[in-house]
NUKEPA-820167 format. One record per residue: x, y, z of N, C-alpha, C in turn; residue in three letters. Coordinates in steps of 0.001 Angstrom, whole numbers, plus 500000, padded with zeros to 6 digits. Example, Ala and Ser with C-alpha at 12.3 -4.5 7.8 and 13.67 -1.06 7.14 Angstrom:
! NUKEPA-820167
513190494310507800512300495500507800513200496700507800ALA
512850497750507080513670498940507140512900500030507870SER
//
This chain:
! NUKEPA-820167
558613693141194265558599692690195662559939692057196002UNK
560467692616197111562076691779197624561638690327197898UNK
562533689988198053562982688462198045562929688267199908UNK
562320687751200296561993687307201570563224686392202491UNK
564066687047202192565602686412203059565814685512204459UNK
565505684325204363565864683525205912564754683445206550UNK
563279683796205213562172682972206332561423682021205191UNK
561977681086204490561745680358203894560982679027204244UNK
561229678695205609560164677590205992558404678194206265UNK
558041677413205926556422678137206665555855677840207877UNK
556636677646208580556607677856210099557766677200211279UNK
557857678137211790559029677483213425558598676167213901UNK
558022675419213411557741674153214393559624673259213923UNK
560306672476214691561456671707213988560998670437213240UNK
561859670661212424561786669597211338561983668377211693UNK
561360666817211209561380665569210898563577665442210599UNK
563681664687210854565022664512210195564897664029208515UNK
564472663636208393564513663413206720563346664856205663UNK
562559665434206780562373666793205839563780667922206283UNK
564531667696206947565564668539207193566871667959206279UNK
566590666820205510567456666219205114567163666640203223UNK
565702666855203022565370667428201837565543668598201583UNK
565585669675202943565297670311202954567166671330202191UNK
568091670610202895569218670414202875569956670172201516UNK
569232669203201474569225668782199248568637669699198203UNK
567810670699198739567173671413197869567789672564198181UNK
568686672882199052569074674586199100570440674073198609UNK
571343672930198733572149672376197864572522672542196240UNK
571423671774195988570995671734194254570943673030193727UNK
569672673823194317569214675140193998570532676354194029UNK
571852676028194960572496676891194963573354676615193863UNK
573374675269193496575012674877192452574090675185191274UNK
572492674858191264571976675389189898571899677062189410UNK
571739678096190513571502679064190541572548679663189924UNK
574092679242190772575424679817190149575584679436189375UNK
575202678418188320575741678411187208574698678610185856UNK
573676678481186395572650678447184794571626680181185447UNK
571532680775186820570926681489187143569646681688187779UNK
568761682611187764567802681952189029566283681761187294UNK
566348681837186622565372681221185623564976679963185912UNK
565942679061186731565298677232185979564367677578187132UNK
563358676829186914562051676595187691562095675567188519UNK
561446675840189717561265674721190740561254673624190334UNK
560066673417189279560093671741189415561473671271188993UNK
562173672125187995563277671157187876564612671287189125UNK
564698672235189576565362672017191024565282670721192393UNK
563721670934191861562963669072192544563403668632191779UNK
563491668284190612563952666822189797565304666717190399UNK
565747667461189918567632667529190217568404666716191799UNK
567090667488192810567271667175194093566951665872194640UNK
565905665292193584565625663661193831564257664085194527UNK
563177665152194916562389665127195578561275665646194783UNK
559869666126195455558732666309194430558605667968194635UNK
558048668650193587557654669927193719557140670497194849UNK
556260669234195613555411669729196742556503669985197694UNK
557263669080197803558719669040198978559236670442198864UNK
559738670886197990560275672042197672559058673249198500UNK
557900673239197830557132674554198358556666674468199888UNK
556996673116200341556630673252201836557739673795202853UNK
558665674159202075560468674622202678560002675851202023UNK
559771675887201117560232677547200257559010677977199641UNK
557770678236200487556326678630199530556176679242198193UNK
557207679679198233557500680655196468558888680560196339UNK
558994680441195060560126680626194466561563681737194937UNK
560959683202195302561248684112195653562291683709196912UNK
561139682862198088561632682792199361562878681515199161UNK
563401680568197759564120679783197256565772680252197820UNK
564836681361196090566413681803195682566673682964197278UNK
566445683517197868566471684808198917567605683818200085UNK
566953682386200173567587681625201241568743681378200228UNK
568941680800199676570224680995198636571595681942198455UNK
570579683175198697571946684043198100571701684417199945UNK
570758684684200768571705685366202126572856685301202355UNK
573694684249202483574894683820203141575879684716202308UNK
575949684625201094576716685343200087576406686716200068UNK
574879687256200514575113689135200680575277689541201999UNK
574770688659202868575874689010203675576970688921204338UNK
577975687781203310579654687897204191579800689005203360UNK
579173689499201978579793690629201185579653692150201917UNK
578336691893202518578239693420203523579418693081205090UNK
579430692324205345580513692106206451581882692514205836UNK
582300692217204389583636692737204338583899694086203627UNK
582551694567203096582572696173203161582659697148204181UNK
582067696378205155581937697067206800583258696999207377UNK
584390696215207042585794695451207759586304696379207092UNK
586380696512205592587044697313204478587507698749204839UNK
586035699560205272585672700109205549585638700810206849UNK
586741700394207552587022700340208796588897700133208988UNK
589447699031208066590759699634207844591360699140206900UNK
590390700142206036591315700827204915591387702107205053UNK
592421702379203855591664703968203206590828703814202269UNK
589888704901202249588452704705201598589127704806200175UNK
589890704927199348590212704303198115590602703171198026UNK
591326702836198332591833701338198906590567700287199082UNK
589455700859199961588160700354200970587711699899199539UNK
587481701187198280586144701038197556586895700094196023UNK
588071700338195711588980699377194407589042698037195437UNK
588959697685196551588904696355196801587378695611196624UNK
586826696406196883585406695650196870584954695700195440UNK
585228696295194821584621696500193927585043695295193062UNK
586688694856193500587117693463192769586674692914192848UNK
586160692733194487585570691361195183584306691215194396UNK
583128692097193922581683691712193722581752691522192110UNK
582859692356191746583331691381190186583755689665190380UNK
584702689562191028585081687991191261584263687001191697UNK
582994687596192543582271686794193360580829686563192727UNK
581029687406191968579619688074190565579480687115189237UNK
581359687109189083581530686619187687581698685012188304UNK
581606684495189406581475682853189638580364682419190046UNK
579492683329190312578138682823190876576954683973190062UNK
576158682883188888575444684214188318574194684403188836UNK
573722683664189900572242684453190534572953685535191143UNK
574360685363191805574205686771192687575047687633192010UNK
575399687912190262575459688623189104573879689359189231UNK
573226688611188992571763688669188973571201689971189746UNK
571137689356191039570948690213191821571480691323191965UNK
573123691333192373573851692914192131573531693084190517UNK
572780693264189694572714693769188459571284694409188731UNK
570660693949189635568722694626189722568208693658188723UNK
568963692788188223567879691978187241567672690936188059UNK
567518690107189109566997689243190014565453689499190556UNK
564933689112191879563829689604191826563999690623192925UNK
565371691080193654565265691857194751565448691191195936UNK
566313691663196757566452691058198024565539691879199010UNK
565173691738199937564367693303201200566041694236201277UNK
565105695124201300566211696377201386566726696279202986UNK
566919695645203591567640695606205028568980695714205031UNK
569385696435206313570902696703206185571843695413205836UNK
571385694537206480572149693135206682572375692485205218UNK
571686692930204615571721692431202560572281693611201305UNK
572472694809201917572466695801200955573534695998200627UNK
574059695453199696575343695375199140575541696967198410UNK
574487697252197404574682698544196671574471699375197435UNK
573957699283198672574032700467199686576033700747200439UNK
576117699303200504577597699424201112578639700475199828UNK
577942699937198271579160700071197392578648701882197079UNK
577363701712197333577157703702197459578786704260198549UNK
578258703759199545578874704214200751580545704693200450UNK
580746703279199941582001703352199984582822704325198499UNK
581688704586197573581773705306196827582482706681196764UNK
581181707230197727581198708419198449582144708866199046UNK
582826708127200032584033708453200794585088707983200101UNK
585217707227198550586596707436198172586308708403197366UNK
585242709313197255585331710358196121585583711488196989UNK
584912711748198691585401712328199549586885712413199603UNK
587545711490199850589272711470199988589791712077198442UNK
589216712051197890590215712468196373590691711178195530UNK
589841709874195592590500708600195148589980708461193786UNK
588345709065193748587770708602192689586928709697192035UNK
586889709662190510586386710876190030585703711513190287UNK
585459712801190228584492713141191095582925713380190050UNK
582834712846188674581824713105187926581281711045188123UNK
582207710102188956581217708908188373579997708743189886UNK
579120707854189069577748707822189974577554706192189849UNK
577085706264190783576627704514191386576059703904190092UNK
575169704205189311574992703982188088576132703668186918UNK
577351704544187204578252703917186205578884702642186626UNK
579448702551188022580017702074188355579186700590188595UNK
577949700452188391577101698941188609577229698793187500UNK
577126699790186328577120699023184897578505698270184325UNK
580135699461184827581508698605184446581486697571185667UNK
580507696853186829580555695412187114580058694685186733UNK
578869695023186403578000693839185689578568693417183811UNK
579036694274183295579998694388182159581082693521182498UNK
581893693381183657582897692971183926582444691170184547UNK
581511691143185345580696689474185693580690689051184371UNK
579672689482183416579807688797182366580693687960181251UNK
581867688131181432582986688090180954583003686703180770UNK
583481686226179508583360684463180090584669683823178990UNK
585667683373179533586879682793179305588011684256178889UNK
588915684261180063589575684829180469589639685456181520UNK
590922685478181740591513686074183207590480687233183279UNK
590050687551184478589517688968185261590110689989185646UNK
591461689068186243592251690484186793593141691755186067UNK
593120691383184615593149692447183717592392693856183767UNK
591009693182183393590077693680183172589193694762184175UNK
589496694282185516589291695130186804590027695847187010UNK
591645695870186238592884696919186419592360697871186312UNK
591571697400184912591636698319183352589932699524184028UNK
589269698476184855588369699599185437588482700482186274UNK
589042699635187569589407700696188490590646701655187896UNK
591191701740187413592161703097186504591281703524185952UNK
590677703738184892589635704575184748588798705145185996UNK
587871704770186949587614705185187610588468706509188598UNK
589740705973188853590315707005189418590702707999189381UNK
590712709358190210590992710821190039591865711324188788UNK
591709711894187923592825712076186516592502710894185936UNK
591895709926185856591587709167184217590728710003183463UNK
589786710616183619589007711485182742590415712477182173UNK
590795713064183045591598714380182440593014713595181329UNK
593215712321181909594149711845181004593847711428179722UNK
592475710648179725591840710193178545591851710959177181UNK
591266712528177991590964713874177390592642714111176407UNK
593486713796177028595035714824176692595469714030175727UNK
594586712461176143595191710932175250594549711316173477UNK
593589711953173656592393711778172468593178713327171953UNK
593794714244172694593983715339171849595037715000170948UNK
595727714806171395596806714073170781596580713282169674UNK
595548712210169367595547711851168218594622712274167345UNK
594116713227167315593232714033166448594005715147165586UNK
//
């Protein structure tokens, strides 16, 4: 089941100032806990952390789900806003080796939304406004259209050398994203091939 994105209160009535003030402390906590330990720790200890009680928490966020979903919105979608910008002026090789840095860089500092772009989270709703792997299909497609990017890789390879690449932990990144996007591009297969004849 997706993750219920931006309807986390259980109802439109406005908030008390001090439940808007918990409410505030708990999407706080929950976000600095999420990016760094992931979306595993459990509510109650997100309440501990936040200074408030379990109940506080589920009367903002009825499930866990609707927590973490208010959490990562903001972050999937400035990421679909700058695939859409990208994507608009660049060139679609250019469009798809930039983003692809970006959800490594933005992946490898925040690991719920590693999480999530990996499918190991619990799912965001498939809506345009959140679909990041729909943008990085997209943009796939049209740099393999232009001649940028091989024409044998599939959305499947290319989620596995990011989530390979988030994981990474002490050392520089920007090596390591060189070292992918060159592979990825038109003639790394055929070069690889001429590299390996050679030493056999």
């Amino acid at each position: 089941m997706g993750i219920p994105v931006g309807r986390g209160a259980v109802d439109e009535r406005p908030l008390r100032a001090d439940a808007r003030r918990n409410r505030a402390r708990v999407l706080e906590v929950a976000a600095q806990v999420f990016a760094t330990e992931g979306v595993a720790v459990p509510v109650h200890e997100i309440a501990r952390r936040a200074g408030v009680g379990t109940g506080t928490v589920s009367r903002h966020f009825p499930t866990k789900d609707d927590l973490v979903g208010e959490v990562l919105f903001a972050l999937l979608r400035n990421l679909v806003d700058e695939a859409d910008a990208l994507a608009e002026r660049a060139d679609p090789g250019t469009a798809f080796f930039a983003f692809v840095a970006t959800l490594v860089r933005v992946g490898a500092a925040n690991r719920a939304l590693a999480q999530e772009l990996a499918g190991t989270c619990c799912g965001v709703d498939g809506r345009a406004e959140f679909d990041v792997p729909g943008r990085t299909r997209e943009l796939l497609a049209q740099a393999q259209q232009a001649g940028a990017v091989r024409a044998d890789i599939t959305y499947p390879d290319v989620k596995a050398l990011m989530t390979g690449c988030m994981a990474r932990r002490g050392g520089p990144l920007e090596p390591v994203i060189g070292v992918v996007c060159d592979g990825l591009r038109t003639g790394a297969g055929h070069r690889r091939t001429q590299r390996e004849g050679t030493t056999t």
